[in-house]
Structure formats: structure tokens, C-alpha cells
C-alpha positions in Angstrom: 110.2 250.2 78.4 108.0 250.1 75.8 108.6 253.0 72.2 105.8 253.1 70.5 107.0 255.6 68.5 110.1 253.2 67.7 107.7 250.5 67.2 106.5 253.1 64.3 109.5 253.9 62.9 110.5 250.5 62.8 107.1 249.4 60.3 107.6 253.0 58.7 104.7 253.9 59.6 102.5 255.9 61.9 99.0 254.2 62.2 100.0 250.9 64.1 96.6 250.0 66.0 98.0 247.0 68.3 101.6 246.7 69.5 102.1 243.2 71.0 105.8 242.5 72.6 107.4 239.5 73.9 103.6 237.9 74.5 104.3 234.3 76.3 101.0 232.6 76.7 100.4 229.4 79.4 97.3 227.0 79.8 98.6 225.8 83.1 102.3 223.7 82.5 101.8 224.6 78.4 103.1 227.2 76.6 100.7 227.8 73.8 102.4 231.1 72.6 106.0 231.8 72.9 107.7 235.5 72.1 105.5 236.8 70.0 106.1 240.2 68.8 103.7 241.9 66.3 102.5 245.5 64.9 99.0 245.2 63.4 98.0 248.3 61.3 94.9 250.2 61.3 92.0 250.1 58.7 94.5 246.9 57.6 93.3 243.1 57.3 95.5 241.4 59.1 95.4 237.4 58.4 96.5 235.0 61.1 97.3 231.6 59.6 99.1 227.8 60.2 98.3 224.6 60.8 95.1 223.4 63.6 96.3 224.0 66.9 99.5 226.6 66.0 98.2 229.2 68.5 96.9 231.7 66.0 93.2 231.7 67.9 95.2 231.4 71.4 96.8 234.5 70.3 93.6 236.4 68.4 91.6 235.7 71.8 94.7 237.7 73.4 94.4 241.0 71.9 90.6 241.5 73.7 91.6 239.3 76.8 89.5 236.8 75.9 91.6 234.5 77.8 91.0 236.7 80.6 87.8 233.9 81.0 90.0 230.6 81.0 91.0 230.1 84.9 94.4 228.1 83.6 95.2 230.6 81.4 98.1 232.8 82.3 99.6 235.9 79.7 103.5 237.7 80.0 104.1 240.5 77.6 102.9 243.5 76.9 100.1 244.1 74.2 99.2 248.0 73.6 96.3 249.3 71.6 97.0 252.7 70.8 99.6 253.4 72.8 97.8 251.9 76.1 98.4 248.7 77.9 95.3 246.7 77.5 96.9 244.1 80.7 96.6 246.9 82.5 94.8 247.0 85.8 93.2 249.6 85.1 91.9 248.6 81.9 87.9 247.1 82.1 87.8 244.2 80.1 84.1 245.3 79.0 84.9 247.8 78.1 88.4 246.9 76.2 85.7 244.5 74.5 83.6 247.3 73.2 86.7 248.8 71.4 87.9 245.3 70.4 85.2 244.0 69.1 84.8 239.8 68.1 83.1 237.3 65.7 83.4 233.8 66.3 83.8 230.8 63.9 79.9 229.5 64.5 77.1 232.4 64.0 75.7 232.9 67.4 73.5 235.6 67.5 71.5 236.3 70.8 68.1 234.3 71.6 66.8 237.6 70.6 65.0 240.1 67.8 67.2 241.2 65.2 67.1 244.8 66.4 67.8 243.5 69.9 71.3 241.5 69.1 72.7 244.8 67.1 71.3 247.0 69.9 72.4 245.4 73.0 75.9 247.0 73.0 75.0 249.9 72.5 72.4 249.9 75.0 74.7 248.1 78.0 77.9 251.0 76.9 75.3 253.8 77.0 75.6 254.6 73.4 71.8 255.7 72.9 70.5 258.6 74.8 67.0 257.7 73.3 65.6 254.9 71.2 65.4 257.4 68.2 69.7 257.1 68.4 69.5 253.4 68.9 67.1 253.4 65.8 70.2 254.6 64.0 72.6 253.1 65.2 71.1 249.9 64.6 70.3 250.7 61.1 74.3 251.8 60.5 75.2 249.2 62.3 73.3 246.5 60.0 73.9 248.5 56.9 77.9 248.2 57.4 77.1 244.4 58.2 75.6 244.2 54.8 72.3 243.2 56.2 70.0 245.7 56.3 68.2 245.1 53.2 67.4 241.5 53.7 66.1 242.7 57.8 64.6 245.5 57.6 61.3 244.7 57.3 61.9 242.2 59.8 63.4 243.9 62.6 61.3 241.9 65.3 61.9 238.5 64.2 64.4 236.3 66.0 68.3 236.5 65.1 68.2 232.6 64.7 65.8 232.3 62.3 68.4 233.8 59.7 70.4 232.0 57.4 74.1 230.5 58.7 75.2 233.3 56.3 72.7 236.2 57.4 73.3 235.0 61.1 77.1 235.7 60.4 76.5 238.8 59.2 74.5 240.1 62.3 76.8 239.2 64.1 79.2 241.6 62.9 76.8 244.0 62.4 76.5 243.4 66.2 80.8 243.5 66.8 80.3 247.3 65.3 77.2 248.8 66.4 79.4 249.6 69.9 82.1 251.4 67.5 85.1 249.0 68.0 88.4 250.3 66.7 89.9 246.9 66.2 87.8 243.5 64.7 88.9 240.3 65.3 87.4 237.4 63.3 87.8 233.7 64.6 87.2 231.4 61.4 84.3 233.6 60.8 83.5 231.5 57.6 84.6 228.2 58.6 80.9 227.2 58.9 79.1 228.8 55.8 78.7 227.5 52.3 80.6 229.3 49.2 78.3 231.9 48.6 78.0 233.5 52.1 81.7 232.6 52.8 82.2 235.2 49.8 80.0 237.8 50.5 81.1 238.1 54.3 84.8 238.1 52.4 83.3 241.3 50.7 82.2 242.6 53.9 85.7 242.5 55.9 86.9 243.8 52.6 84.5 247.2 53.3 85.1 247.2 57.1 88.3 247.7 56.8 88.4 251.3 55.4 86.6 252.3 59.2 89.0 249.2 61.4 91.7 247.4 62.1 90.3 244.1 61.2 92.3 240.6 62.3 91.2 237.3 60.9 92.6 234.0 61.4 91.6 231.4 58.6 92.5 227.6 58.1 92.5 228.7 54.6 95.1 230.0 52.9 93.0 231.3 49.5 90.9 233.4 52.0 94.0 235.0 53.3 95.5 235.8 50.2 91.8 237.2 48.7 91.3 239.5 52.0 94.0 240.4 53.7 97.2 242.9 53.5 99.3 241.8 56.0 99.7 238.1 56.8 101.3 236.1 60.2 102.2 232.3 60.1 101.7 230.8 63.5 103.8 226.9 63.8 103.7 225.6 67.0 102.7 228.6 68.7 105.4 230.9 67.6 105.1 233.7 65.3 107.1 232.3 62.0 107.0 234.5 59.7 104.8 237.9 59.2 104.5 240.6 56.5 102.9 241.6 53.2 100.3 239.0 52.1 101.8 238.4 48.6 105.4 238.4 50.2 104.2 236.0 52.5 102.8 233.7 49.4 105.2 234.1 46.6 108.3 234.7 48.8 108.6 233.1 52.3 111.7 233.8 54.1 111.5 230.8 56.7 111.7 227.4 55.0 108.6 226.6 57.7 106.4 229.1 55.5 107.3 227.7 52.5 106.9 224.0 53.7 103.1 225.4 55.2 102.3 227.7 51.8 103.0 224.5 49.5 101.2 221.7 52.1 104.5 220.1 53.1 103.5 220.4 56.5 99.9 221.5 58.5 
């Protein structure tokens, strides 16, 4: 059975968002993920990192159920978010997706206005009662994605006519505006040039006082600049995880230290 509150003790602590136990994952005969067992914080950046095709996204795209939309995919384990099992049955992926919010390595905002992308969660999750509180909640929403000052005079204009950088930043502006608890972040600056990758850096840096926020990163300088708590990934299993500059200055599995230094990945 599941202890959450053992799962607490054992972190000394008592604000762990996601719980994942024993998580196997299988794309038909391959097992992408094996025993993976992890406590991710709250209002934490968590940084998943390792070498291209270690299972760090396989395993991101479980903790929303992402996978959920792969037909060969198959998931063993338990992962808990609060306490509850998101595998559960009873659980609506939708709406699991709406507290689990997710930004993907390549901007892609809707084919729609600006206001429109940030205010279509909160539209289909019947956030607004009126368009007065969907006014607002798009103007928080784009103000925490550090956007609204370059929009908002432009609220009507398409999403895709912003920059790869702006377009990035909508779209977390749009992963908050339904009130997520957790935020995953695939690669989210994989595709931008130095400037933007920094200021959406700054921007998971400020989310994190309201989220849980999980980024995986092929780069290990991003991880060390944003995040607290670090996992290494190798062949789909969960090497080695804990504090960021433990994890940098002091591996404990000669894999890490082989990964950190570009022996291997």
C-alpha cells in the first residue's frame, strides 16, 4: 500500500506534490522506463536530465497521462499527486490535464487570437462565469507568463504571429490560466535563441513560488541555473536524484559523474 505520509517523512518534508512508485513504462515489447521511484516537491523546479532517448520525456509525459494518447503505450506503478492516484479510473484525464498543466519543446500556440489561446482553458473547465472573469483571468494569466506588456494592445492578433520566444511564453501563459498545481516543461527552450531561452529561464524561476514546476533539459547549464532538485535518467532508469548542486559537484553513481563531465550522452 501506498504511505504518503512515509513518503514524507522519508524527504523530511511535508509538501511533496507528485509521489511516483515503482513506475514501469512499455511501448509495446520495450521497456522505456524501469522502477522508477520519485518525490517531486511543490513550488520546487525539478530538472529531468541524461542523454537523448534516456526516458526523461517518456517519464515527464507520465505524470499528466500524456501517454494515455500512444495506443502501444502501457504504464505499471503508481503515480499520486497529492495524495490521489492519477491511474485511477476514476480520474478524467482532462481534467488531471487542467491541474497538470504542459509546455512542449516547439511553441505551438493555437491558430487563434492571443486572448483566445490563454482563454480557452478556462473557458472549456468553466472557469469564467462571464467574460468580465475571463478578461482577468487572461490578463493574470499573461502577466505571470511575462507577456502582457508586449500583448496587450494586441489582444486580437493571431498567437503565431509572435516571436519563437513570445509564442513560448503564451504558451505558458496558456498552461496557467486553468490554475494547474503542477507544470511540466518538455525542452521548452530547445528551440529559442539566447535571449528568449533566458528570459523564459526567469519566468520558470517566478512560477515556481505559485507550482510545482518539472523541466527536462538536454542542457545541463539550464539545470543547474533553474532548478532545485535534479534527476538523471540513463537508459530509462532513474540514476541518480537529489539537490541540483549535489547532483553537479558530488554525484554518487559513477554514471552521473561519467554524464556531468561528457564521458558519456
Amino acid at each position: 500500500m501506498f504511505d504518503t505520509e512515509r513518503a514524507k517523512r522519508d524527504v523530511g518534508m511535508n509538501d511533496i506534490k507528485v509521489a511516483a512508485r515503482n513506475v514501469q513504462v512499455y511501448y509495446g515489447d520495450n521497456h522505456a522506463i524501469k522502477d522508477v521511484d520519485v518525490d517531486i516537491e511543490d513550488k520546487t523546479v525539478t530538472a529531468f536530465i541524461g542523454p537523448s532517448g534516456c526516458g526523461k520525456s517518456t517519464f515527464l509525459r507520465c505524470l499528466n497521462r500524456m501517454n494515455d494518447t500512444i495506443d502501444v503505450a502501457r504504464i505499471e506503478g503508481e503515480i499520486r499527486l497529492d495524495g490521489e492516484d492519477i491511474y485511477d479510473a476514476k480520474v478524467d484525464p482532462v481534467q488531471l490535464r487542467a491541474k497538470v498543466g504542459m509546455v512542449f519543446q516547439k511553441p505551438n500556440p493555437f491558430p487563434k487570437s492571443i486572448y483566445d489561446n490563454v482563454a480557452y482553458g478556462p473557458r472549456i473547465h468553466g472557469l469564467a462565469k462571464t467574460k468580465a472573469d475571463l478578461d482577468v483571468i487572461v490578463e493574470k494569466s499573461l502577466r505571470r507568463g511575462a507577456i502582457w506588456d508586449e500583448v496587450k494592445d494586441r489582444l486580437s492578433e493571431p498567437g503565431t504571429g509572435l516571436s519563437g520566444g513570445q509564442q513560448q511564453r503564451l504558451c505558458i501563459a496558456r498552461a496557467v490560466a486553468t490554475e494547474p498545481e503542477v507544470l511540466l516543461m518538455d525542452e521548452p527552450c530547445s528551440a529559442l535563441d539566447p535571449i528568449a531561452t533566458s528570459q523564459v529561464e526567469d519566468l520558470i524561476d517566478e512560477l515556481r513560488t505559485n507550482y510545482s514546476v518539472v523541466i527536462v533539459t538536454h542542457s545541463m547549464q539550464q539545470a543547474a541555473r533553474v532548478s532545485q532538485k535534479t534527476a538523471f535518467f540513463h537508459l530509462g532508469n532513474l540514476v541518480e536524484f537529489g539537490e541540483t548542486g549535489q547532483i553537479f559537484t558530488n554525484p554518487q553513481d559513477p554514471r552521473t559523474e561519467s554524464y556531468i563531465s561528457g564521458r558519456i550522452g
